[in-house]
C-alpha positions as CSV (number, residue, x, y, z in Angstrom):
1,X,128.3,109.2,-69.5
2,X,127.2,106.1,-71.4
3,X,128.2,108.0,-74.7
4,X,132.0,108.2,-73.5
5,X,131.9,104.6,-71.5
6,X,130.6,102.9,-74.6
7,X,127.6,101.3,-72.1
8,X,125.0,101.4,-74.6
9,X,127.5,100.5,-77.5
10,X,130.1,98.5,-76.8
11,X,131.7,99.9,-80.6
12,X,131.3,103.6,-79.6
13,X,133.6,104.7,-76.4
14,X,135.2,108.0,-76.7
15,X,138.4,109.3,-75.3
16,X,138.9,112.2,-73.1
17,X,142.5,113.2,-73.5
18,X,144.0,116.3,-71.3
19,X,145.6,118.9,-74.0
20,X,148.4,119.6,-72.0
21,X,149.6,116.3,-71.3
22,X,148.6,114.7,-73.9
23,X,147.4,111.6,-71.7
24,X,143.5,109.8,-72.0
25,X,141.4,110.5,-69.0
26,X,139.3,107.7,-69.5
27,X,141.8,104.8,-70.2
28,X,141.5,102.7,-67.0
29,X,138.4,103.9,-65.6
30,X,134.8,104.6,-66.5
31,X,133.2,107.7,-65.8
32,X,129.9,106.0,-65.9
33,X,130.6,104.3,-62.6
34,X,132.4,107.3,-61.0
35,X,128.9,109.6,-62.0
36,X,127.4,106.6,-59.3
37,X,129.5,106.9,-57.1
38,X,129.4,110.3,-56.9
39,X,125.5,110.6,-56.2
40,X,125.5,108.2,-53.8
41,X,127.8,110.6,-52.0
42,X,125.5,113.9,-53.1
C-alpha cells in the first residue's frame, strides 16, 4: 500500500486507473488508510 500511496516517498505514488472507464482509483483517497481501516474491522 505505501508503494501506491507514496507513504514512504512522497515523489513515488502510483495510479490505479479502472480500464473500462478510464477513471483513477486512487485520486481522492488512499488505500493505505482504507488497508487500516479494514483490519480493524477483520
Amino acid at each position: 500500500m505505501e508503494l501506491l500511496d507514496g507513504y514512504y516517498d512522497s515523489k513515488k505514488k502510483y495510479e490505479v486507473k479502472n480500464v473500462f472507464t478510464n477513471t483513477i482509483v486512487n485520486d481522492k483517497l488512499d488505500f493505505h488508510d482504507l488497508c487500516e481501516d479494514f483490519l480493524k474491522c477483520s
